[in-house]
RODO-2510 file (C-alpha; in nm, 4 decimals, decimal comma):
residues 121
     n   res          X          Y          Z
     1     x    14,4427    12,5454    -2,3453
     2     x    14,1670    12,4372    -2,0883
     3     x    14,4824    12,4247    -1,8456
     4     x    14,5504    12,7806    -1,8304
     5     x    14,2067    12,8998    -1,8311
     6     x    14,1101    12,7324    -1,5018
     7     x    14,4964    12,8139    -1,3500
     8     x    14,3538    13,2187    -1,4235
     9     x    14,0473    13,1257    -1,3141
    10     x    14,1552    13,0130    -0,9699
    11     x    14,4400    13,2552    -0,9110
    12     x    14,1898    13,5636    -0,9628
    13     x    13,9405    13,3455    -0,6847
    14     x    14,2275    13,3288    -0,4312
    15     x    14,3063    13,7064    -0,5396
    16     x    13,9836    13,8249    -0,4868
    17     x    13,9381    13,6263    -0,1703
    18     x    14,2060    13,7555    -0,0223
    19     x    14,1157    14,1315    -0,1526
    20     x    13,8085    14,1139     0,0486
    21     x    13,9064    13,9228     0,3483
    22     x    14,1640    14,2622     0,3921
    23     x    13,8396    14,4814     0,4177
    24     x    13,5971    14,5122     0,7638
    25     x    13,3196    14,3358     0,6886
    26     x    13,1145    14,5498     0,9620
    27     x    13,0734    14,8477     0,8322
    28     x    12,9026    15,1657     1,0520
    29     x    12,5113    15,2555     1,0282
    30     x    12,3938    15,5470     0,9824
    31     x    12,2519    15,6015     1,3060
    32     x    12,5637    15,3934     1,4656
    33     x    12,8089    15,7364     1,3532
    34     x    12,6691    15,9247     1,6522
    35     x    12,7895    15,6736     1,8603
    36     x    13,1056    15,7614     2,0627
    37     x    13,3587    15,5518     2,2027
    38     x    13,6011    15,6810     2,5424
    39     x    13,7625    15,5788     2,7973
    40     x    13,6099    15,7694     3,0685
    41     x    13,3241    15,6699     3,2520
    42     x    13,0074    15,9388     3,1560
    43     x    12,8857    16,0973     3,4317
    44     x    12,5312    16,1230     3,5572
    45     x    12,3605    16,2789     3,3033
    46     x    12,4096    15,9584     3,0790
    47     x    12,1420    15,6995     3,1456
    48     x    12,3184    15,3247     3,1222
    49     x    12,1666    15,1047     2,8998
    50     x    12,3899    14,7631     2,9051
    51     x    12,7014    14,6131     2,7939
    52     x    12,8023    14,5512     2,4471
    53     x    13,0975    14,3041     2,2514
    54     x    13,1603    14,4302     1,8889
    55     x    13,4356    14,1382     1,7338
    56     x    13,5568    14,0992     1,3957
    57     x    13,7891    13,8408     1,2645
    58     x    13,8298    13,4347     1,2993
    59     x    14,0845    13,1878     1,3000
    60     x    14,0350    13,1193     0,9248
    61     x    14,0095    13,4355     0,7837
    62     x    14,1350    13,7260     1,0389
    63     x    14,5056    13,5619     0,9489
    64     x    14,4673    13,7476     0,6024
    65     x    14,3239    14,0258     0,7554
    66     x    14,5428    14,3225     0,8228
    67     x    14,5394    14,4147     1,2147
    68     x    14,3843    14,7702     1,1471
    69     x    14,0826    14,6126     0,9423
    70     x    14,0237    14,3917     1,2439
    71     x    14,0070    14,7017     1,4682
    72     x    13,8036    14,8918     1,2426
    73     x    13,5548    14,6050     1,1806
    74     x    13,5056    14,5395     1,5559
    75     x    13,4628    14,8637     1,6394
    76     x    13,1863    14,9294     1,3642
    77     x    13,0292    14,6237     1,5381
    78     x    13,0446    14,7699     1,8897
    79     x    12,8979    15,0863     1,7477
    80     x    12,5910    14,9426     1,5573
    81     x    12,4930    14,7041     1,8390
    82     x    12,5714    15,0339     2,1014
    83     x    12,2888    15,2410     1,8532
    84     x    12,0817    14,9038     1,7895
    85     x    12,0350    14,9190     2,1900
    86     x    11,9812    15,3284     2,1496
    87     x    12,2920    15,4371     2,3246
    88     x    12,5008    15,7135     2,1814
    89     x    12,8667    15,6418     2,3945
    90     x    13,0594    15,3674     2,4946
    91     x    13,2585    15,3072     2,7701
    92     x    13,5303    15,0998     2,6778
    93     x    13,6329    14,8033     2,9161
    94     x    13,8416    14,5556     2,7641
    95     x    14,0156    14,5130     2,3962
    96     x    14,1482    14,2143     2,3486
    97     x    14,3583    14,0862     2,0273
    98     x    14,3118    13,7212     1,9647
    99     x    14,6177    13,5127     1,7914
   100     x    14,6117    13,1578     1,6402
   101     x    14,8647    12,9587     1,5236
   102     x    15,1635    12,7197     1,6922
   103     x    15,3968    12,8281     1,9259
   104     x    15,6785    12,8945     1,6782
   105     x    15,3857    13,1196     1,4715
   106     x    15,1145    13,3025     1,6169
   107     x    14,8933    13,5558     1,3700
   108     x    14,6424    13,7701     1,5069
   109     x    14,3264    13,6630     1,3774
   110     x    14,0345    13,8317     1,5963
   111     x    14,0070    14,1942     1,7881
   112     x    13,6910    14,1834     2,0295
   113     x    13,5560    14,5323     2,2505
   114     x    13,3597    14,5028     2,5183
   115     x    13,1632    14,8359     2,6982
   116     x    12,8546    14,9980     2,8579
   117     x    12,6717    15,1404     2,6437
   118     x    12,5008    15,4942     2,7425
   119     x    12,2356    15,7189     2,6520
   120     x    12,4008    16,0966     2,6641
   121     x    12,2038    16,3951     2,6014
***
């Protein structure tokens, strides 16, 4: 009897674990939902504040993460940090998906974003 009880007791762990490792674990601010992201440069008007890397994902965990949740997570990151520094867009400059594994099996485990961030009126 003791047996089964710990077998249920460590499937519904793993379960669990992987349940949440399929969420982003950044999640957006309030203030960070004003916070735009393009690809075009703003113009004049926007005051430059400094660069910014949101990430999300690692080599143990971003394998049972599912490639959209990595996005979304490291783009909630670039958007906090972008409001923590009191910008309000981001340029985009790079996106890069990171992969770990063997030659015969790569996963993607990490997204990172890297921008200026801006203060727009």
């Amino acid at each position: 009897m003791l047996i089964p009880r710990t077998l249920i007791r460590i499937s519904l762990s793993t379960v669990l674990l992987g349940l949440i490792g399929c969420a982003p674990t950044s999640t957006v601010g309030p203030i960070a939902n004003t916070v735009r992201i393009t690809h075009n440069e703003p113009g004049s008007e926007c005051q430059f504040l400094g660069d910014v890397t949101g990430s999300q994902g690692d080599f143990l965990l971003g394998s049972i993460t599912g490639n959209a949740n990595l996005e979304t997570g490291a783009r909630n990151d670039l958007k906090n940090k972008a409001a923590a520094m009191g910008g309000n867009r981001v340029y985009l400059l790079t996106q890069r998906a990171g992969q770990t594994g063997s030659d015969n099996r790569l996963e993607q485990t990490n997204v990172t974003l890297s921008g200026n961030v801006y203060r727009c009126p």
